[in-house]
C-alpha positions in Angstrom: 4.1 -12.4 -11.9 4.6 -8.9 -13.3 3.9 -7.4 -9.9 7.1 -10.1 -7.9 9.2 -9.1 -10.5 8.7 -5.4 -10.0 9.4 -5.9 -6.6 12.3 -8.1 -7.2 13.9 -5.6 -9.9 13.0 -2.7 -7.0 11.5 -0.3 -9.3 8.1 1.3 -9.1 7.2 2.2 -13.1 5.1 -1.4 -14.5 6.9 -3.8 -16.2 5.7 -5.1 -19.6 4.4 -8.8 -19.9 6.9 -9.5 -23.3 9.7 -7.3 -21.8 13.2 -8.9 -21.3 13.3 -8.8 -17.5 17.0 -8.6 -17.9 16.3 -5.1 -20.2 13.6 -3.7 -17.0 16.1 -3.6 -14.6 16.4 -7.5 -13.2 20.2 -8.0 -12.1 22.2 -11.2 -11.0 20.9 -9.9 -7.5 17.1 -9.6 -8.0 17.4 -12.8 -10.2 18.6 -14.8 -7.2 15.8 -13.1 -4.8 13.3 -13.7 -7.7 14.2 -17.2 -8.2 14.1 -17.9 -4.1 10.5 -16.7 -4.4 8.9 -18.6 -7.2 10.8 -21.6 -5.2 8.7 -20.6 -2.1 5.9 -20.1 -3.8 5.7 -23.1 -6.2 7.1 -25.8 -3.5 10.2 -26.5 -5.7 13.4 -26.3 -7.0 13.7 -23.4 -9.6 16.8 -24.2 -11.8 19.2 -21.3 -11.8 18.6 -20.7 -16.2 15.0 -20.8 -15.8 14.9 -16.4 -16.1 17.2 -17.0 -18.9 15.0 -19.8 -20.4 12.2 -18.1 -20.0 13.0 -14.2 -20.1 9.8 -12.4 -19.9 7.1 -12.3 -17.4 5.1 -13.8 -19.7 7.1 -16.6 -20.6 7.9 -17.4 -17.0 4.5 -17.2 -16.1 3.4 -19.5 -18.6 6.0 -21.8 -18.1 5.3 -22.3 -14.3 1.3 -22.9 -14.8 2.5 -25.7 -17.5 5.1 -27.6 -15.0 
């Protein structure tokens, strides 16, 4: 997860697991690009609020596995 959202916020310097993903760098852009992937990835449909649910990697992550 830490390593998509990297990629999705465009940045190279690691992201921390309880870090905001909002405060590392993710805009409405990488949000939308982020959210397409997990869709992809997961085989469904990834409300819009879930990065604002869920804000950090590690909540995200965690939240996925569960559902």
């Amino acid at each position: 997860m830490l390593e998509v959202a990297r990629e999705a916020i465009g940045g190279s310097s690691p992201i921390d697991a309880d870090t905001s993903l909002v405060d590392a760098g993710l805009d409405s852009l990488a949000a939308t690009e982020l959210r397409a992937w997990l869709s992809a990835k997961f085989g469904a449909d990834v409300p819009a609020v879930l990065l604002f649910d869920f804000p950090t990697a590690r909540q995200l992550a965690s939240h996925l596995s569960v559902s």
